[in-house]
C-alpha positions as CSV (number, residue, x, y, z in Angstrom):
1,X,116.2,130.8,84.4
2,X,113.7,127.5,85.2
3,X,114.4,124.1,83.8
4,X,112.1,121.8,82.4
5,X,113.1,118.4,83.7
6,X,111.6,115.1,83.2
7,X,111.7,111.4,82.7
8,X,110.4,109.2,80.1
9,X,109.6,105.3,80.5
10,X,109.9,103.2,77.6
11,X,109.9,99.5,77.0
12,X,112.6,97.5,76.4
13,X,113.0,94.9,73.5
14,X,113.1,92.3,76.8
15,X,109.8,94.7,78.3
16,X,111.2,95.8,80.7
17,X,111.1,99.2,81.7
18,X,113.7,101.5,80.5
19,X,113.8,105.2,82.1
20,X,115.5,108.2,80.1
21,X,116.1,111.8,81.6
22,X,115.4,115.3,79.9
23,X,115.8,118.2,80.4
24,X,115.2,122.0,79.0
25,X,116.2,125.7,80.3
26,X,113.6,128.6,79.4
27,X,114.7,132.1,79.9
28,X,111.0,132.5,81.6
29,X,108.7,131.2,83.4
30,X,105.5,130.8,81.0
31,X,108.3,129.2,78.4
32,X,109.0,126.6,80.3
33,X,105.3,126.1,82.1
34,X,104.1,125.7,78.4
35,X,106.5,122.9,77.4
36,X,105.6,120.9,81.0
37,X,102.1,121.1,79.9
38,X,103.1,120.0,76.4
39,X,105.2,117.5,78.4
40,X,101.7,116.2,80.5
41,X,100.3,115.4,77.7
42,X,102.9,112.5,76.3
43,X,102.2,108.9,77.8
44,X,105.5,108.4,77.5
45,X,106.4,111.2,80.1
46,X,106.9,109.1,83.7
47,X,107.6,112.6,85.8
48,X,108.1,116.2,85.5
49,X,109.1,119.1,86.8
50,X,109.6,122.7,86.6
51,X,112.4,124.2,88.5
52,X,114.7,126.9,89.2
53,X,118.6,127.4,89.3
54,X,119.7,127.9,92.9
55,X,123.5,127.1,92.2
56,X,124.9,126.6,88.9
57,X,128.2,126.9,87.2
58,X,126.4,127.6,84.1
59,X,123.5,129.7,84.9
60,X,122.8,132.6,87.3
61,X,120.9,130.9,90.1
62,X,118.6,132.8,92.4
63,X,119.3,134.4,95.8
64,X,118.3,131.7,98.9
65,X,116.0,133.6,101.8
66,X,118.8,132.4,104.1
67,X,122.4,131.7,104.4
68,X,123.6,128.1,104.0
């Protein structure tokens, strides 16, 4: 499971800056590297990330290296 996450920036009708968060889960990895670069691509798009569950009550997350 990864997650496409990301924040937009988009003016207000007072111009200021308004920030909005997204975000997407992909089964796999190409999936969700595919929409990021999609994702570069927009002005709108202020950050972005691709990322991995490591916890989750809704997804299987992965197994740490070490004990917390």
């Amino acid at each position: 499971m990864f997650l496409v996450v990301w924040t937009e920036c988009h003016e207000s009708k007072d111009e200021r800056a308004v920030y909005e968060d997204h975000w997407l889960a992909y089964d796999t990895y190409v999936e969700a590297a595919e929409n990021y670069d999609k994702l570069l691509e927009q002005e709108e798009v202020y950050t972005a990330s691709v990322c991995t569950v490591v916890e989750s009550t809704d997804y299987e997350g992965i197994e740490p290296d070490e004990e917390v």
